[in-house]
C-alpha positions as CSV (number, residue, x, y, z in Angstrom):
1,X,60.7,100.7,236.6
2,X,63.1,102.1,234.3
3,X,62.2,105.1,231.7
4,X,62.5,103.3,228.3
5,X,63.1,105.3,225.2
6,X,59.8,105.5,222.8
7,X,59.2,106.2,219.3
8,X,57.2,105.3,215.9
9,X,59.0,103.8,213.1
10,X,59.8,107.2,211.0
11,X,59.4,109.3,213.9
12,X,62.5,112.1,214.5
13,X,65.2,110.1,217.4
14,X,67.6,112.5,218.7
15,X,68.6,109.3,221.3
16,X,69.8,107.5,218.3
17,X,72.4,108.2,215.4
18,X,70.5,105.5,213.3
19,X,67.5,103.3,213.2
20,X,68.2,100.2,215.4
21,X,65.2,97.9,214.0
22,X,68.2,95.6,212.0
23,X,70.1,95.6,215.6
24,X,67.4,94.8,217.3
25,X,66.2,91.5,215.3
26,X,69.6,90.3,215.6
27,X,72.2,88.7,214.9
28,X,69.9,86.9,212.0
29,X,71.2,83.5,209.4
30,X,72.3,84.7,205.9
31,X,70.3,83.5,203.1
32,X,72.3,83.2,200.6
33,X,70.7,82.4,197.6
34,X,71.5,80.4,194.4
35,X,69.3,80.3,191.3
36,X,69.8,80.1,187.3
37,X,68.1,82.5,185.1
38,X,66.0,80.7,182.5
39,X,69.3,81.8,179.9
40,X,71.2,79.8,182.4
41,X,73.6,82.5,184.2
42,X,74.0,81.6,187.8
43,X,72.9,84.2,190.4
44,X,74.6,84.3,194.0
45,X,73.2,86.9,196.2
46,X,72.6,86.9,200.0
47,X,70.2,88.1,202.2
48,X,69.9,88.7,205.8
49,X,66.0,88.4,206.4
50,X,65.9,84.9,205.9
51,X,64.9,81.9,208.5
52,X,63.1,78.8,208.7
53,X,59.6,78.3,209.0
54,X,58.3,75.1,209.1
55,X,59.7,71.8,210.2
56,X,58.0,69.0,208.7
57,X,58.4,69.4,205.2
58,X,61.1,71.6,206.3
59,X,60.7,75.1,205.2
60,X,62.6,78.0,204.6
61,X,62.1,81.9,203.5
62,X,63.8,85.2,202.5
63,X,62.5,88.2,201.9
64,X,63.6,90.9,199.0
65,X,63.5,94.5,199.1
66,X,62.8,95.0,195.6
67,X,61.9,92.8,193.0
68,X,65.7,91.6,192.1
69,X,67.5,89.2,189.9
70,X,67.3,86.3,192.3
71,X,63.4,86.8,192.7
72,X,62.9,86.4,189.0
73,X,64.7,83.3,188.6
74,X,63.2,81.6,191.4
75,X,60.0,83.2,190.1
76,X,60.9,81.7,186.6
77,X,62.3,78.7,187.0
78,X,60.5,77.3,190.5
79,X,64.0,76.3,192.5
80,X,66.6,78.1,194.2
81,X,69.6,77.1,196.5
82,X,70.4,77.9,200.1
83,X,74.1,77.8,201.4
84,X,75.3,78.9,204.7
85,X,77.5,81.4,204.7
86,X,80.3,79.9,207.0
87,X,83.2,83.0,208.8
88,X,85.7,81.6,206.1
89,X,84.0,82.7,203.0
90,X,82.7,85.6,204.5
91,X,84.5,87.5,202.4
92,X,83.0,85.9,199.1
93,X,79.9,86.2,200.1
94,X,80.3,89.9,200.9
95,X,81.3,90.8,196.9
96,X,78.2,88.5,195.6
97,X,76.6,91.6,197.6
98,X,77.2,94.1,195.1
99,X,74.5,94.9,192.7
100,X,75.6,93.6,189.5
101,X,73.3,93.2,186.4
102,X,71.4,89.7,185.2
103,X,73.7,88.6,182.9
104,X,77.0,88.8,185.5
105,X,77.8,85.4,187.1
106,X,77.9,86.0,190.9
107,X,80.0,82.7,191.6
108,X,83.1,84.1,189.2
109,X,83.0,87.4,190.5
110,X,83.5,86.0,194.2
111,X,86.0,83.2,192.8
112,X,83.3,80.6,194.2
113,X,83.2,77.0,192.7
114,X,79.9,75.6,191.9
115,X,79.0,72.5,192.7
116,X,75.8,70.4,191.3
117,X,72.9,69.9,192.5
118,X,71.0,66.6,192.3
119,X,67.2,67.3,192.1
120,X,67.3,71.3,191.0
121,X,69.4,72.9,188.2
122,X,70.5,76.0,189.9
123,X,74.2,75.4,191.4
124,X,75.4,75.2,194.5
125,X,78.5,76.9,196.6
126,X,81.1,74.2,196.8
127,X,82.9,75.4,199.3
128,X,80.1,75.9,201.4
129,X,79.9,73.7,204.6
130,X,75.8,73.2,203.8
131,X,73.8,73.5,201.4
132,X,69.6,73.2,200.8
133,X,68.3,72.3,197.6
134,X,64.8,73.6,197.4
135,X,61.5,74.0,195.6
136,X,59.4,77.7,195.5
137,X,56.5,77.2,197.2
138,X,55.2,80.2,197.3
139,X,55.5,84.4,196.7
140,X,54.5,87.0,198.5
141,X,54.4,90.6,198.2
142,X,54.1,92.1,201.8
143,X,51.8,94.9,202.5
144,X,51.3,97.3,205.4
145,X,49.1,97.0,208.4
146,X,46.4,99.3,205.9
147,X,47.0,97.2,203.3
148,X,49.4,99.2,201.1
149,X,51.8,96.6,199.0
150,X,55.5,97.3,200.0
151,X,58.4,96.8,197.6
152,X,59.4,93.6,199.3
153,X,59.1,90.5,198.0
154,X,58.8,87.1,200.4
155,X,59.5,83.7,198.4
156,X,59.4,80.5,200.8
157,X,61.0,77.1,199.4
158,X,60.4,73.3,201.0
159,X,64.7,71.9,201.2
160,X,63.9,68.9,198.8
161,X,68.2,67.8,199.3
162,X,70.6,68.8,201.7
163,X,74.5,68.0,201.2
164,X,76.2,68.9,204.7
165,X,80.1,68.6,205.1
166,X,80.6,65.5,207.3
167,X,82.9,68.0,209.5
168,X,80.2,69.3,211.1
169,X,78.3,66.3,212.2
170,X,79.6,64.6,215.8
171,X,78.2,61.5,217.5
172,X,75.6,61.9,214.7
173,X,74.6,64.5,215.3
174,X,75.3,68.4,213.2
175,X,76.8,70.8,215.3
176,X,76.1,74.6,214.6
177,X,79.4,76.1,215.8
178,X,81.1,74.0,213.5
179,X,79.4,75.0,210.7
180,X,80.5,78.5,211.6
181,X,77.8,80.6,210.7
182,X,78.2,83.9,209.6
183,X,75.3,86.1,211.3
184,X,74.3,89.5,210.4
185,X,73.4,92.0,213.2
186,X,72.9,96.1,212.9
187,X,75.0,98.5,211.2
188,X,76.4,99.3,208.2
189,X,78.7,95.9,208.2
190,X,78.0,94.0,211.6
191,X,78.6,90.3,211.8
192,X,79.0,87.6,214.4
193,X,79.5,84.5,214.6
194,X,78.7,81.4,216.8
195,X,81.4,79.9,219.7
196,X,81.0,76.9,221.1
197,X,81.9,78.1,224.6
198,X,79.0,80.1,224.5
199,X,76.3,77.4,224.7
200,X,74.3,76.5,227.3
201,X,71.4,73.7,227.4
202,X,67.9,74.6,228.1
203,X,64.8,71.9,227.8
204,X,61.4,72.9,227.4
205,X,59.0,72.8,230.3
């Protein structure tokens, strides 16, 4: 058996030039995030711990390091937006990164069209492939094995509309690669993103 490398989270690594946790739990889905203050200035933001967690109602979270703009508005107003980020707007999505202050509108700093939602106020990414329209269900604050609240903030959301770009769907069915998610892996700036010719098909037991 091979000598693996070992080490505590913190601990000194002179194997590694960085800390590979974001590498290693990778590549992960964006979350990026819509919402509407209650003033009614859009927020775009995204956010690469972010998944799914629950099928039936279907679920989704993302968790912020710091208590931020879009945390407040969901916090405020009960709804946010999902939209995937797709390899063509990857771009866009990488200026609504910047931090910029509560009353700055995310969408016309990236040069992003909103499009309405149906059931929630907060707008949605037009050009966005899909799109979730969802409901805050709940927020967390997480805390350490001891105990010890961290400065990261968990909100979770049930998708109460989707609107999905009838490009992606085949034989009725949505197809993933042509969505083209944008996924984000370790680094400083890492991304992939999904190719069709890598799929293979594996059935549970």
């Amino acid at each position: 058996m091979e000598e693996r490398h070992y080490f505590k989270p913190g601990d000194h690594r002179p194997f590694l030039a960085r800390d590979p946790f974001s590498a290693i739990i990778g590549p992960r889905p964006i979350g990026w995030i819509s919402s509407l203050s209650p003033s009614g200035t859009a927020n775009l933001a995204p956010y690469s711990f972010f998944n799914a967690f629950n099928y039936h109602p279907p679920i989704i979270g993302f968790a912020s390091v710091g208590w931020k703009d879009t945390v407040a508005n969901i916090t405020e107003t009960g709804e946010f937006g999902w939209n995937l980020a797709s390899e063509p707007l990857a771009s866009a999505m990488n200026v609504t990164s910047a931090a910029a202050g509560p009353d700055i509108d995310e969408f016309e700093l990236a040069g992003l069209d909103k499009a309405p939602a149906r059931e929630i106020a907060a707008p949605l990414v037009a050009q966005s492939p899909v799109s979730f329209e969802c409901r805050l269900t709940q927020t967390l604050r997480l805390e350490t094995a001891a105990g010890q609240q961290v400065d990261t903030w968990m909100v979770f959301g049930e998708v109460i509309g989707i609107h999905l770009s009838p490009e992606a769907v085949v034989d009725g069915s949505y197809v993933t690669a042509r969505g083209r998610p944008l996924l984000r892996a370790g680094g400083q700036g890492d991304y992939f993103t999904i190719d069709a010719a890598n799929r293979f098909i594996m059935l549970r037991p």
